[in-house]
N, C-alpha and C positions, 0 to 999 in steps of 0.2 A: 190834748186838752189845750184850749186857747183861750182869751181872755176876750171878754164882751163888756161894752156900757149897756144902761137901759136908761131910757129918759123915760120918767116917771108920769110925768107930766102928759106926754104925747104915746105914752106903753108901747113905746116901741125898743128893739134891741138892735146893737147894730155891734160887729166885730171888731176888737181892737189888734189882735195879733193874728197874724199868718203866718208865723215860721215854721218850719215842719220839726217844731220840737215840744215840750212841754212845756208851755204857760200856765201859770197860776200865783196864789196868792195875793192879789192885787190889795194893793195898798195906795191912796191919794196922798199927796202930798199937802201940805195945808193952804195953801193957796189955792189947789186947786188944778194946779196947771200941767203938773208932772205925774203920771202913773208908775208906782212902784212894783214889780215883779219879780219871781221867783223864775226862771227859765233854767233847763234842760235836756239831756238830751236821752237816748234809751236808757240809761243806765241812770238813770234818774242822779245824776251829778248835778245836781241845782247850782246856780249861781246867781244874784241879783242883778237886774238891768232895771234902768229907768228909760223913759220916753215920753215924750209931750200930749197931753190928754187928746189933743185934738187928733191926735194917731198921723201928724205930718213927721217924717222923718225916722231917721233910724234909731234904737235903742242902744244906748251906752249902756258898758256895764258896769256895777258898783261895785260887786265884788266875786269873786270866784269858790270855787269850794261848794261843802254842805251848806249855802246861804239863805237865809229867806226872810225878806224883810217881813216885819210886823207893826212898824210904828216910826211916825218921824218927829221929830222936836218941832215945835208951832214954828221956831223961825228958821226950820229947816238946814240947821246945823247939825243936829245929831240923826244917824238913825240909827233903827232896831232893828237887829237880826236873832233866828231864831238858828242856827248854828247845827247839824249835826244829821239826826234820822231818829226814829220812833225810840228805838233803843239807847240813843245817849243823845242830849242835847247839852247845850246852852245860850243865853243871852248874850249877846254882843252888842254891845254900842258902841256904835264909831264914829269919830268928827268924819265931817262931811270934806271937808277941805285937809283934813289931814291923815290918810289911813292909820298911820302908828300911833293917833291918840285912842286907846282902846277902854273900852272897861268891858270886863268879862263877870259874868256871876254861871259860875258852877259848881255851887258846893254842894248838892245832896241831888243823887239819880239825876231827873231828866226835867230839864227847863226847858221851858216852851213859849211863846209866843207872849213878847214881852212889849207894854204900851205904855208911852209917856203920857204921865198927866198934862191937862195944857199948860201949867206953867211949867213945866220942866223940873221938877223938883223929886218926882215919884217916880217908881217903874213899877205896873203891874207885871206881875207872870204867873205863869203855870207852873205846878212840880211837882213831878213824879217822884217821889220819896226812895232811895232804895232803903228795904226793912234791917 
């Protein structure tokens, strides 16, 4: 699986990853300028990398583990991560500049795919309740 744009405009598609691994999850950044991803590898060990929209250069990664981002803070200090596998998640938000500032929301079953409102103030997410 790998990650594509499409310009809208002109309906055409055009490829953004080639690595021989599993891309997906693509998430922008709010500028614009940075593509957010979920990548890995058979064993589907996900980890977040970022990369430049423009697909010049290589992909840093954000974070390692069950990772997948889902939402970034408007001035791009926080992001979202959705943390885990079908079976147990949680939310992760992490400063950008400091991995040890964390905030985690796990309190019932399985949370999923969590988005800041644009001022920063809300989290949406998903959640699988366990009964």
């Amino acid at each position: 699986m790998d990650i594509w744009t499409f310009d809208v405009a002109r309906n055409t598609a055009a490829r953004f990853t080639f690595e021989p691994t599993l891309e997906a999850s693509p998430v922008w950044s709010p500028d614009g300028k940075k593509i957010l991803y979920a990548s890995g590898n058979d064993n589907i060990s996900m980890g977040a990398a970022e990369r430049s929209a423009s697909g010049v250069g290589q992909a840093a990664v954000l974070a390692t583990g069950q990772m997948v981002p889902t939402s970034l803070s408007r001035d791009g200090r926080w992001l979202v991560f959705t943390e885990g596998d079908a079976s147990r998640g949680a939310i992760v938000i992490r400063a950008r500049a400091d991995a040890k500032k964390v905030i985690r929301i796990q309190d019932r079953g399985v949370q999923r795919d969590g988005s800041l409102s644009p001022d920063g103030r809300w989290l949406l997410y998903a959640s699988l309740s366990a009964a």
